[in-house]
C-alpha positions in Angstrom: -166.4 69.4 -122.4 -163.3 70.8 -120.1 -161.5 73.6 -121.2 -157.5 73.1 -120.4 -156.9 77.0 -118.9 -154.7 78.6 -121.0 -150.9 78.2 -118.8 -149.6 81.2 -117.5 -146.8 82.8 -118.4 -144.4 85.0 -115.8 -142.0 87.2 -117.8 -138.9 87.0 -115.1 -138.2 90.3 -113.8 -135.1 92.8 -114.9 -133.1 92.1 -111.4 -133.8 88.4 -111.8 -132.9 88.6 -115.4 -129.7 90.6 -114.4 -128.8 88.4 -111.6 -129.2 85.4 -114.5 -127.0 87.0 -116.7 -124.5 88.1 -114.4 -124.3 84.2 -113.0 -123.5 83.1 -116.7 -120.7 85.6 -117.6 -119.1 84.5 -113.9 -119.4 81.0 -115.2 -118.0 81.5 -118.9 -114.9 83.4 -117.2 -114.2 80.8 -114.8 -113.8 78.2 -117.8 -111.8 80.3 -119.8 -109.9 83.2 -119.5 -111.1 84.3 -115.9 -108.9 81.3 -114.5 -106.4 81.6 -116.8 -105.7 85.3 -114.8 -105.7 83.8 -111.4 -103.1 80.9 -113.1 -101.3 84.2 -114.2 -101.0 85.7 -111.2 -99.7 82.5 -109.2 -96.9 82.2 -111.4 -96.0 85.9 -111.6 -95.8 85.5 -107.8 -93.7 82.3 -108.1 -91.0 84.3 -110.7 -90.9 86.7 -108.1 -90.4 85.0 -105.0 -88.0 83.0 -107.2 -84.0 83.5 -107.0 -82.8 85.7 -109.8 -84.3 88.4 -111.7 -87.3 87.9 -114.2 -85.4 88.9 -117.3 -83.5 85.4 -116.2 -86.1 83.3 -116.1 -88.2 82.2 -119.2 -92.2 81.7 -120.2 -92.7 79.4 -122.6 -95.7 79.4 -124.8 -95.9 76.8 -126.8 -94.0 73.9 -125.4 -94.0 69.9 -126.1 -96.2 67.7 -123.8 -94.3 65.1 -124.9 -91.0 65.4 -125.7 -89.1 62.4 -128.2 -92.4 61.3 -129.1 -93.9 63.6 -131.9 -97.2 61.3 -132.5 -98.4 61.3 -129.1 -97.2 65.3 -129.2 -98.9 66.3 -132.1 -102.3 64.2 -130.2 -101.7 65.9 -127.1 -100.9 69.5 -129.5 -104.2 69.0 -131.2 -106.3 68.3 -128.1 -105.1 70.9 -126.1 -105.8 73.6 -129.3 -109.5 71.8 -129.5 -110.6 71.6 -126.1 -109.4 75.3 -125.7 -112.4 76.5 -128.2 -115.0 74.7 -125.8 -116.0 77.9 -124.2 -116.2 79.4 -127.6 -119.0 76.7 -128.6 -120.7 77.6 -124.8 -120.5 81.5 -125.7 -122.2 80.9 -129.6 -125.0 78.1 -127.5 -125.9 81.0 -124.9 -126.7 83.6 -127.3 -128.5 81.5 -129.3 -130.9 80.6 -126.5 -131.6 83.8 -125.9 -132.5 84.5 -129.6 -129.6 85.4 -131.3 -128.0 84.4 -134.0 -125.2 82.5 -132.4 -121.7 84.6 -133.1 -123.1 86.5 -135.9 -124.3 89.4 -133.3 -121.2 90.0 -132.2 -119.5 90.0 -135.7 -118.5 87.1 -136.3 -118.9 85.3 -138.9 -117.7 84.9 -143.0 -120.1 87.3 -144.2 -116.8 90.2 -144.8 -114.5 88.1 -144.7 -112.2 90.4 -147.5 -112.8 94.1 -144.8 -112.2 91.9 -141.6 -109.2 90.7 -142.8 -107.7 94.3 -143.8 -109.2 95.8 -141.2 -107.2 93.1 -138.7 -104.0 93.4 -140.9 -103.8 97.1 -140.4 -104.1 96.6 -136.5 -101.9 93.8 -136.6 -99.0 95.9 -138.2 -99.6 98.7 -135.9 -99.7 96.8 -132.6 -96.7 94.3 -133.4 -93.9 96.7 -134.0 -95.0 98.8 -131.0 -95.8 95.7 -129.1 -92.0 94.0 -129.6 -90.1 97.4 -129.1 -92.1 97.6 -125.3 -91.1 94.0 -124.7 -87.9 94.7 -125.7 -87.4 97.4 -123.1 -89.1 96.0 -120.2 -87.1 92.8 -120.4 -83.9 95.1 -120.5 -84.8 97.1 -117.5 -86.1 93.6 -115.4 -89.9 93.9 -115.7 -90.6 91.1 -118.0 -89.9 87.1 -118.2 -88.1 86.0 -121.7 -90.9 85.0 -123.7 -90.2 82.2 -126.0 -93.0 81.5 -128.3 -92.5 78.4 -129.1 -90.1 75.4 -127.9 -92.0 72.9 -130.5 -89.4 70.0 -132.1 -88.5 70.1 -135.5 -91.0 67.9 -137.0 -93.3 67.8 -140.1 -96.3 69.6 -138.1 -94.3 72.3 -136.2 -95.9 75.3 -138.0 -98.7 74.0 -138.6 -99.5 74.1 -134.8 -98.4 77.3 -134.5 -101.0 78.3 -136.6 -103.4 76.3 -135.6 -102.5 77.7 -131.8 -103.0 81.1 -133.0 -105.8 81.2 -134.0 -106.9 79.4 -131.1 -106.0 82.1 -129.1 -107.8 84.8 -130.8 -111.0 83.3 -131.5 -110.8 82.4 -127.7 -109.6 86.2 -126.6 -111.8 88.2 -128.6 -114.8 86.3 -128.3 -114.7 86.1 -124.7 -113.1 88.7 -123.5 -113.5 91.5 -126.2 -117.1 90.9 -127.9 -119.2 88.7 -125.5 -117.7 90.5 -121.9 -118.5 93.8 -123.0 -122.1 92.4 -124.6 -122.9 91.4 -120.9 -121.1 94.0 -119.1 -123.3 96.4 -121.0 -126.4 94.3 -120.6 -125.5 94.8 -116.8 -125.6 97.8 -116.9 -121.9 98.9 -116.9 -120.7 102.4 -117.9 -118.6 102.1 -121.3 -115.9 103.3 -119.4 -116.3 100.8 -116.7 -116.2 98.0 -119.4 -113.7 99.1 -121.2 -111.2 98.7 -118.6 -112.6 95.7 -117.2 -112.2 93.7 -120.6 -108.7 95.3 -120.8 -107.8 95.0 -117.0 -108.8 91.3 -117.5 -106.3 90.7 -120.9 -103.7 91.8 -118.9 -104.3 90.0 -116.2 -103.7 86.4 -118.2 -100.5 87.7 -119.5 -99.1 88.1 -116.3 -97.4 85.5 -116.2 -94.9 87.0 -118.7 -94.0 89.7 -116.0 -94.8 93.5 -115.8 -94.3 94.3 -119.0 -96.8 91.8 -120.1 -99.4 92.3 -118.0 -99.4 96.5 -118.8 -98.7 95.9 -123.1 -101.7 93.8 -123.0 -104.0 96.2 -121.2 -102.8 98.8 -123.3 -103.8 96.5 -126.3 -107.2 95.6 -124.6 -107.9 99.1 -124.7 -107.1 99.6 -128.7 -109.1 96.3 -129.5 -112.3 97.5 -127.8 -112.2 101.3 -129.1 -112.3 99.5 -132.6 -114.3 97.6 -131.9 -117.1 99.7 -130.9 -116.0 101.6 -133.9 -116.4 98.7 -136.0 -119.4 96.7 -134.0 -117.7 93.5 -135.1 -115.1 91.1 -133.9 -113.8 89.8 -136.9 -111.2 92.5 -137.9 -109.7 92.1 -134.0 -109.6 88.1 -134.2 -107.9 88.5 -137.6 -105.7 90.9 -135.8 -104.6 88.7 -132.9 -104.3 86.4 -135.3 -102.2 88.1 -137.4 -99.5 89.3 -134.4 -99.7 85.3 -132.9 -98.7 83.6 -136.2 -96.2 86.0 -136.8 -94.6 86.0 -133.0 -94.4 81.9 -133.3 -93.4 81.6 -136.6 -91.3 84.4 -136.4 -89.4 83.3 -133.1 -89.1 79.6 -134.6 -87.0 81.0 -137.6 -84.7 83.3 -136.0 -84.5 82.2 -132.4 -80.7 82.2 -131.9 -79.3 83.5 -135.6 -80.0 87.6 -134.5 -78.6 89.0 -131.8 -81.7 91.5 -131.0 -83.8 88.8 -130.2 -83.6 87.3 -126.4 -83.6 83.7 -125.7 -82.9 82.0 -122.3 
């Protein structure tokens, strides 16, 4: 009787394993947040080259796709928020084929729900008030675009997009940029220091398009969010966090947008 010889199995070397890896985290950024800097930095250069000064000109973030018609909005609202998380899905789908437990090695996940969520609330409070008194003073001294948060109609679903889109955002953020770039980065071989301000380098970099004062707040931010979490060695607090300071921003800019004098609009 034959004998089927038992198949051979080649374990792929550490610089083809490396070279692998490094491929996949190029690819990842260049769906997500990696394009969203280059899309930054074109329209930084447009406000620039643009007449006027930057404090003059505006950067909406959430805006209507399509104005007068709040059914096909709120469609075009939903899909954008949905289609966003995509990369999210492709993060959780690549750790899982190499044995991990989908998001749950980086932290999260609703196992400490209750800590995460103090944990991001305590960031949150710390980062927003520093966070609007910077933006405040670049826009004053011309570094910075007026950011308006939101430019939504007032219909039924207004806030509930907002919230919706911020949570969008920091599942998208941290995930990407915070938890799964520095998992890489250090798989890589990167020095912490070397990730570090790569992951923060590259949060500022997709704010640029708010100016200056955006680009250098976020970094500044990046740089918090990863100390903690290394500290932490979970995501979920920092989500929470971003979370936290987005909800607040939109919700916040809806209700008094034009009623306090402290707050610019264009």
């Amino acid at each position: 009787m034959r004998t089927e010889p038992e198949p051979v199995v080649v374990e792929p070397r550490e610089d083809g394993r490396r070279s692998v890896l490094r491929t996949e985290t190029l690819l990842v950024l260049a769906l997500s947040l990696g394009a969203s800097g280059v899309s930054a930095l074109i329209s930084f250069i447009g406000s620039l080259t643009k007449p006027g000064g930057l404090k003059d000109q505006a950067a909406t973030l959430n805006g209507s796709y399509a104005p007068g018609r709040p059914w096909l909005d709120l469609t075009w609202q939903l899909f954008g928020i949905t289609t966003a998380l995509v990369p999210v899905l492709l993060v959780a789908h690549l750790l899982t084929r190499e044995g991990e437990p989908g998001l749950r090695v980086l932290g999260f996940d609703r196992t400490r729900p209750g800590p995460d969520l103090a944990r991001g609330a305590l960031v949150a409070a710390g980062i927003g008030s520093a966070g609007l008194a910077f933006y405040l003073a670049a826009r004053a001294t011309g570094f910075n675009l007026t950011v308006v948060p939101e430019a939504l109609p007032d219909v039924w679903w207004k806030f509930p997009v907002l919230v919706l889109s911020a949570v969008q955002n920091a599942v998208v953020e941290e995930v990407i940029v915070l938890a799964y770039l520095l998992r890489r980065l250090g798989q890589l071989g990167w020095s912490p220091t070397a990730a570090l301000l790569a992951s923060s380098l590259l949060r500022g970099s997709y704010h640029l398009y708010q100016g200056v004062g955006g680009f250098v707040g976020n970094v500044v931010m990046g740089v918090v969010f990863v100390l903690a979490y290394r500290r932490w060695g979970r995501v979920g607090p920092l989500v929470a966090a971003h979370a936290l300071l987005d909800v607040v921003a939109f919700g916040g800019y809806a209700l008094l947008a034009g009623k306090v004098g402290w707050l610019p609009t264009p």
